[in-house]
C-alpha positions as CSV (number, residue, x, y, z in Angstrom):
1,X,25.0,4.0,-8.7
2,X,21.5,4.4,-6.6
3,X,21.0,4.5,-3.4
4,X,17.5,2.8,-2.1
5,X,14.8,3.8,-0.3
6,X,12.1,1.2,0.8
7,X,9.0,2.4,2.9
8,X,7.5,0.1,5.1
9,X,5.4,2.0,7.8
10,X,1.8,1.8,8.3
11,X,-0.7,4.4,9.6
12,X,-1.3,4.5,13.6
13,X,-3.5,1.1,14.4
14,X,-2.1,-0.9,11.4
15,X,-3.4,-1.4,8.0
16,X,-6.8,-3.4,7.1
17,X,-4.5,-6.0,5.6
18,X,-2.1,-6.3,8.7
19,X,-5.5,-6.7,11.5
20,X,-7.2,-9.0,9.0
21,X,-4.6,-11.2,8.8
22,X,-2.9,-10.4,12.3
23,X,0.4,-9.1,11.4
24,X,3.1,-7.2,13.2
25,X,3.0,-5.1,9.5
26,X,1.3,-5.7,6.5
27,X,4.8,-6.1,4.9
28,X,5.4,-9.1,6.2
29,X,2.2,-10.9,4.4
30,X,3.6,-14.1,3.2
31,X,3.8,-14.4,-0.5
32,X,4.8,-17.9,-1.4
33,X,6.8,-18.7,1.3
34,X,8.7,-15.1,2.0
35,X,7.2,-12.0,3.3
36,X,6.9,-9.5,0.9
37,X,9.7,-6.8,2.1
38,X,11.8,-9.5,2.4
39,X,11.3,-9.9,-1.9
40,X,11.8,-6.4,-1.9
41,X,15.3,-6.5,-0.4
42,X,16.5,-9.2,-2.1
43,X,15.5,-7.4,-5.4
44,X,17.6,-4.4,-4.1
45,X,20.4,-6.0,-3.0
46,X,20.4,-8.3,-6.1
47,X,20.7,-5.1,-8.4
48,X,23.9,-4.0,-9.8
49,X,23.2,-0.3,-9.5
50,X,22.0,-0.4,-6.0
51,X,24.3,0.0,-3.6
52,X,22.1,0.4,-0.2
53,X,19.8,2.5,1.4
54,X,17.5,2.1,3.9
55,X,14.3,0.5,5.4
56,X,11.8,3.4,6.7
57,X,9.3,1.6,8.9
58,X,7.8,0.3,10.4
59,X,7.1,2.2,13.9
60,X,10.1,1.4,16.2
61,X,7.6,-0.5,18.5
62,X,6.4,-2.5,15.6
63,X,10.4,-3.1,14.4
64,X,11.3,-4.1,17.8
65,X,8.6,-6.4,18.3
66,X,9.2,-8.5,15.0
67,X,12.7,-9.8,14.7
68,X,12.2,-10.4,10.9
69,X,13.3,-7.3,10.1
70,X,16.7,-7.0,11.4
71,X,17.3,-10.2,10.1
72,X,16.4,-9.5,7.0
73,X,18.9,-6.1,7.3
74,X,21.6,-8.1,8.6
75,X,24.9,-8.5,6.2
76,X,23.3,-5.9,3.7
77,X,23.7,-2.8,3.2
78,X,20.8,-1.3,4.7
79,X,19.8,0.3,8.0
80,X,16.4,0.2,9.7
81,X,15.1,4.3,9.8
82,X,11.9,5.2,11.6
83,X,9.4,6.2,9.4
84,X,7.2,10.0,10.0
85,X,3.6,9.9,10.6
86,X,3.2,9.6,6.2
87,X,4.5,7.9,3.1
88,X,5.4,11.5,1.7
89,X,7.2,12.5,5.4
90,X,8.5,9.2,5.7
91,X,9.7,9.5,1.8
92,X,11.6,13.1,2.7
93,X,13.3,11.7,6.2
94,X,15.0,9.1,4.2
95,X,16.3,10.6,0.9
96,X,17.2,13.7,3.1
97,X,18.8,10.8,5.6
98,X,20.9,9.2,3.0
99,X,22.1,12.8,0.9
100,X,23.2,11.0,-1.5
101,X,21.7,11.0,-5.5
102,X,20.3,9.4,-7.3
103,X,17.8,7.9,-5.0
104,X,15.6,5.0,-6.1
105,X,11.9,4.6,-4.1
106,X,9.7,2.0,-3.8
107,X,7.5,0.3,-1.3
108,X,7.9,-2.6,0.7
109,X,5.1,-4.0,-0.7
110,X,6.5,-4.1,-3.6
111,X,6.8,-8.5,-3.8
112,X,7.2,-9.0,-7.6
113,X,10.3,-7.0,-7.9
114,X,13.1,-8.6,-9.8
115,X,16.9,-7.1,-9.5
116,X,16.5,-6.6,-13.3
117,X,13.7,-4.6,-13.6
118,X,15.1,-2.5,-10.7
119,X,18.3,-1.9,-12.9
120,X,16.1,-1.4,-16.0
121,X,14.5,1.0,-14.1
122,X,17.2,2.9,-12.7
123,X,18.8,3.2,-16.5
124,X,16.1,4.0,-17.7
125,X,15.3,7.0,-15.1
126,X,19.1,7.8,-15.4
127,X,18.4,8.6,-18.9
128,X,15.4,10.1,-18.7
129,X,16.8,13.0,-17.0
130,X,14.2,15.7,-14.9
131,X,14.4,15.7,-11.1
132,X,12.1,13.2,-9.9
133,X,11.2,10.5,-12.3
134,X,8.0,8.2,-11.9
135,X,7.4,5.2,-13.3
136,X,4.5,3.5,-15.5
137,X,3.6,0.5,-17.1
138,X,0.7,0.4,-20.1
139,X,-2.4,-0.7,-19.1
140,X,-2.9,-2.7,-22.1
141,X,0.4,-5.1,-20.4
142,X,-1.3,-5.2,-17.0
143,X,-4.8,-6.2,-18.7
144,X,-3.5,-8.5,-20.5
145,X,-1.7,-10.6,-18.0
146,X,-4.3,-10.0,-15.2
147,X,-7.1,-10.0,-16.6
148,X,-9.4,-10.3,-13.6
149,X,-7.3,-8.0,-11.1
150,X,-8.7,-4.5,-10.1
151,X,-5.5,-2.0,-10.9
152,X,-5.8,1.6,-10.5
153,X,-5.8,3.0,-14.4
154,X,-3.9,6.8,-14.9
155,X,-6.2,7.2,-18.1
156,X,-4.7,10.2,-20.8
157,X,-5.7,11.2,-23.9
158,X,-2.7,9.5,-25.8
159,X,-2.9,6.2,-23.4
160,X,-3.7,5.0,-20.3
161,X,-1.3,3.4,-17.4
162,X,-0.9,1.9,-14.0
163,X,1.4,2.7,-11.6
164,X,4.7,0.8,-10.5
165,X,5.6,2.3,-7.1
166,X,9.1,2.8,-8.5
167,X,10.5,6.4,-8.0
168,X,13.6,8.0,-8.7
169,X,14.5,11.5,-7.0
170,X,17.4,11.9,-9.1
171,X,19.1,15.2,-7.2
172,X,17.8,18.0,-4.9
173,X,15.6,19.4,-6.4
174,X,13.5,16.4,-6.4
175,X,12.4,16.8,-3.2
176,X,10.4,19.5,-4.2
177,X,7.9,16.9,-6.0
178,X,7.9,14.8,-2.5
179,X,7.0,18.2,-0.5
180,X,4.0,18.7,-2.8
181,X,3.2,14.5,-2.7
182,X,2.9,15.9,1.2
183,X,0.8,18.7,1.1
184,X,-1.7,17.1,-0.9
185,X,-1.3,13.8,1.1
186,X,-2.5,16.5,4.5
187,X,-5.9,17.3,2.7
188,X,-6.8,13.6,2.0
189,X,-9.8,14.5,3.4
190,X,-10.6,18.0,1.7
191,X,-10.9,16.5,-2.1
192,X,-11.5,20.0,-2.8
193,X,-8.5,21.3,-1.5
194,X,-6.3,18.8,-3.6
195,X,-8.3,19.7,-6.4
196,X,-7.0,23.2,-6.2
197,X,-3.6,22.1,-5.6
198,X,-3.6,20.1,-9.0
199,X,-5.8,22.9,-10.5
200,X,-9.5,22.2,-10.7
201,X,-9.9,23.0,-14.9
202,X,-6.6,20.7,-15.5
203,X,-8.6,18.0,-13.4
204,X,-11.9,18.8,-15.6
205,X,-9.7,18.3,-18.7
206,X,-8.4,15.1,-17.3
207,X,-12.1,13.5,-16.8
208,X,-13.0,14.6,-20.2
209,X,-9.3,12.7,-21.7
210,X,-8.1,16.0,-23.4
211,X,-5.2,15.6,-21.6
212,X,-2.4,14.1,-22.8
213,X,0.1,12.4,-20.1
214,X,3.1,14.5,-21.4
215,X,0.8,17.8,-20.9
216,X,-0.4,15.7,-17.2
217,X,3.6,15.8,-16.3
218,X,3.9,19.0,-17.5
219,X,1.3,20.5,-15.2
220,X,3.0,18.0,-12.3
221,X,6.4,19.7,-13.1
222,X,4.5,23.6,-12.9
223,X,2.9,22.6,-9.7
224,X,5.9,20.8,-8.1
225,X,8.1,23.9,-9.2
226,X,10.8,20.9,-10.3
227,X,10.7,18.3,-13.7
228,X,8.6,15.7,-13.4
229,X,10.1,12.7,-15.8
230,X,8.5,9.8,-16.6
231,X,9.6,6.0,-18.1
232,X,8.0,3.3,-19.5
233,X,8.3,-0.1,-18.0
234,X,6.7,-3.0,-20.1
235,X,6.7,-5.5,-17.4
236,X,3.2,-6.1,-15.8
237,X,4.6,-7.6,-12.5
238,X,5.6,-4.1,-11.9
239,X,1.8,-2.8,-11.1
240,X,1.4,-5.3,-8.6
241,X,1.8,-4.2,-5.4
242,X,0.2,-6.5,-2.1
243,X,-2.2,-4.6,-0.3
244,X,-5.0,-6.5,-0.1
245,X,-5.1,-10.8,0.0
246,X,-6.4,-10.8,-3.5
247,X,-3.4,-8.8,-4.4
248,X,-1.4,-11.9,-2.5
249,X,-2.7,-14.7,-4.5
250,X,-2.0,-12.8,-7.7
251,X,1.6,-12.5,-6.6
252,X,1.8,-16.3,-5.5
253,X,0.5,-17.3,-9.1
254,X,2.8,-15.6,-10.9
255,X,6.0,-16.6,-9.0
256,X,5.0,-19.8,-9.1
257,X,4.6,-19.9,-12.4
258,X,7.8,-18.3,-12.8
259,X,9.9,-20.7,-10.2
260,X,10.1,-18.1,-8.4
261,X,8.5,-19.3,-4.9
C-alpha cells in the first residue's frame, strides 16, 4: 500500500493562473464543475493501494482563508501540511512527514487523474523497482489525442515523452533524487549552474539526440547518487496538468466526453 502525497502550494504572490482568474489558489480552478485538487483527491481516495497521505499547500493563510479545502479533507484520510517555500522543499517536508514507503507524488493540479491509473501507476512503479520512480507517457499518445495542446516533449534518442506529474519515492533513499530536484530548483535562475549539475557534455549529447532515455536515467541515477526508475503509462490524460486556462478547457473536453463532469 502507498501512501500519497499531493502538493498544492504556490510561489509568494500566487500563480499567473490564480491572479488571472482571482483565486484563493490556482488549485481550485474549476474544471467542469469541481476544482481541480478536489479531482485529485477523489482519484486518491478512490484508489485501492492508497491508503492516505497528505495535502501540502497551500500557505496556511491561503488554507485558512478558503474553506474548500478542509472540506474536501474531511472524512478522508488526509491531513492539510504547510508547504516550504518550493515544490522540491515542500516534496521532502511531506514524504519525511509521513515516514512511511512507498510514497506516491503528484500535484494538485493534476484534474484528469482516474483511481485506475493511480493504481496502474503504483504497480507498475512497485515493479519497477529503483528508489524514486518517475513516470512518462509517449508523446506519440499525447499528440495524438491533443493534437493542438502545447505539452513539454523529454525528446531521446530511442523516443520521445511528456511528463505525468506522477512520482513514486519508493524507500529512503529516494529522497536523495528530491534533494538534487532542490538544488537545481535554487539555481533557476543560473541556467549555467544547473547545467553543471546535470553535466554540461551529457546536456550537449541530449540536444544532439545521442542520448538514449535509459542512458538520460542513468546519468539521473549518477547525479542523484540513488536509482532513478522509470514506467510507461499509455494514457494521455496523464500529461495534462491545469496550469494555464487553455490547459482547463482541455480537461473539461475530455471529461465531458468521458461523463466524467
Amino acid at each position: 500500500m502507498f501512501s500519497a502525497v499531493v502538493l498544492a502550494g504556490e510561489r509568494p504572490g500566487g500563480s499567473p493562473l490564480s491572479r488571472a482568474l482571482g483565486l484563493k489558489a490556482s488549485v481550485l480552478i474549476d474544471v467542469a464543475g469541481k476544482p481541480a485538487v478536489q479531482r485529485v483527491m477523489d482519484a486518491l481516495t478512490g484508489a485501492e493501494l492508497v491508503l492516505g497521505g497528505v495535502l501540502c499547500g497551500p500557505a496556511r493563510s491561503v488554507y485558512e482563508d478558503a474553506p474548500e479545502f478542509a472540506r474536501m479533507l474531511a472524512g478522508t484520510s488526509f491531513q492539510w501540511l504547510e508547504p516550504e517555500s518550493g515544490p522540491s522543499a515542500s516534496a521532502i517536508k511531506a514524504v519525511r512527514t509521513l515516514n512511511q514507503y512507498p510514497v506516491l507524488l503528484t500535484t494538485g493540479d493534476h484534474a484528469l487523474l482516474t483511481p485506475d491509473m493511480v493504481d496502474t501507476f503504483c504497480r507498475k512503479a512497485r515493479a519497477a523497482g529503483g528508489d524514486i520512480v518517475v513516470g512518462l507517457t509517449p508523446y506519440a499518445l499525447v499528440r495524438a489525442a491533443f493534437p493542438t495542446s502545447k505539452r513539454t516533449v523529454q525528446r531521446y534518442r530511442d523516443g520521445s515523452y511528456c511528463g505525468t506529474n506522477l512520482f513514486v519515492v519508493q524507500n529512503p533513499a529516494g529522497l536523495a533524487a528530491l534533494e538534487f530536484w532542490k538544488s537545481v530548483e535554487a539555481e533557476r535562475k543560473r541556467p549555467w549552474k544547473i547545467a553543471q549539475k546535470l553535466g554540461t557534455g551529457f546536456l550537449l549529447r541530449c540536444a544532439m539526440g545521442r542520448v538514449s532515455l535509459q542512458q538520460a536515467l542513468q546519468q539521473l541515477s549518477d547525479r542523484c547518487a540513488c536509482k532513478v526508475s522509470h514506467v510507461l503509462i499509455n494514457e494521455a490524460r496523464a500529461a495534462v496538468d491545469v496550469d494555464t486556462v487553455a490547459d482547463r478547457d482541455l480537461a473539461q473536453s475530455v471529461l465531458l466526453q468521458h461523463g466524467q463532469a
